[in-house]
N, C-alpha and C positions, 0 to 999 in steps of 0.2 A: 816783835810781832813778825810771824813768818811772811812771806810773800802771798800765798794762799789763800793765807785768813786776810788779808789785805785785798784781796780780790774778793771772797767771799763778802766780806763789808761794803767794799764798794756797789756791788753788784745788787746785794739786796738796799741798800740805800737811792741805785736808781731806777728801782724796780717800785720803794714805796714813793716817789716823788712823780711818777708816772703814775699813780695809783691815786695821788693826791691830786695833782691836775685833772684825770680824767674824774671823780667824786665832785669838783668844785664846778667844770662843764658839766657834771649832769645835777647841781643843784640850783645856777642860770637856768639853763632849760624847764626844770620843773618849774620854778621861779616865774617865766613867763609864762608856763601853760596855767596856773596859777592864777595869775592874773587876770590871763585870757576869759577863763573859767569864771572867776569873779565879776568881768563884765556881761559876761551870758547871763548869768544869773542877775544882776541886776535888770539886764530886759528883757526876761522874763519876768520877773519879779511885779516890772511897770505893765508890761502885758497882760498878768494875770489882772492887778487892780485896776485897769481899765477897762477890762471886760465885768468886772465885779462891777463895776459904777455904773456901766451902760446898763447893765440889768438893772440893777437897783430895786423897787416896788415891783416892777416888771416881770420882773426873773418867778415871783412868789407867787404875782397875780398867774402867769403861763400855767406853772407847774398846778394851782388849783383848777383851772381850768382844765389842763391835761384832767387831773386825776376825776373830775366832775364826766368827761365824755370819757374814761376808760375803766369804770368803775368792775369792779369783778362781778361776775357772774351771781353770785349769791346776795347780793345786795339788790 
């Protein structure tokens, strides 16, 4: 093996090992935003059904109501 290609190998070897390092830092990173993300959405998720429950009957009674005092014209 000449000296060259000796270099040549070397060279692209720590070129993909640099390549591979930095792919496994940005799969950690995703990783936690991930996460992060997955807890958002859980309290959201609680948020939404808690506001679902406080309405409850409420919510149905309002909107007939609304819809009884803002009837359209033609009616």
């Amino acid at each position: 093996m000449t000296e060259t290609r000796l270099n040549t190998l070397e060279e692209t070897l720590t070129h993909q090992e640099q390549q591979i390092s930095d792919l496994s830092e940005m799969l950690i990173a995703q990783g936690r935003e991930m996460a992060a993300m997955g807890k958002e959405i859980a309290k959201l998720k609680a948020k939404i059904e808690s506001h679902q429950e406080g309405a409850g009957d409420g919510g149905a009674a309002n909107a007939a109501d609304f819809a009884a005092q803002n009837k359209p014209p033609h009616w």
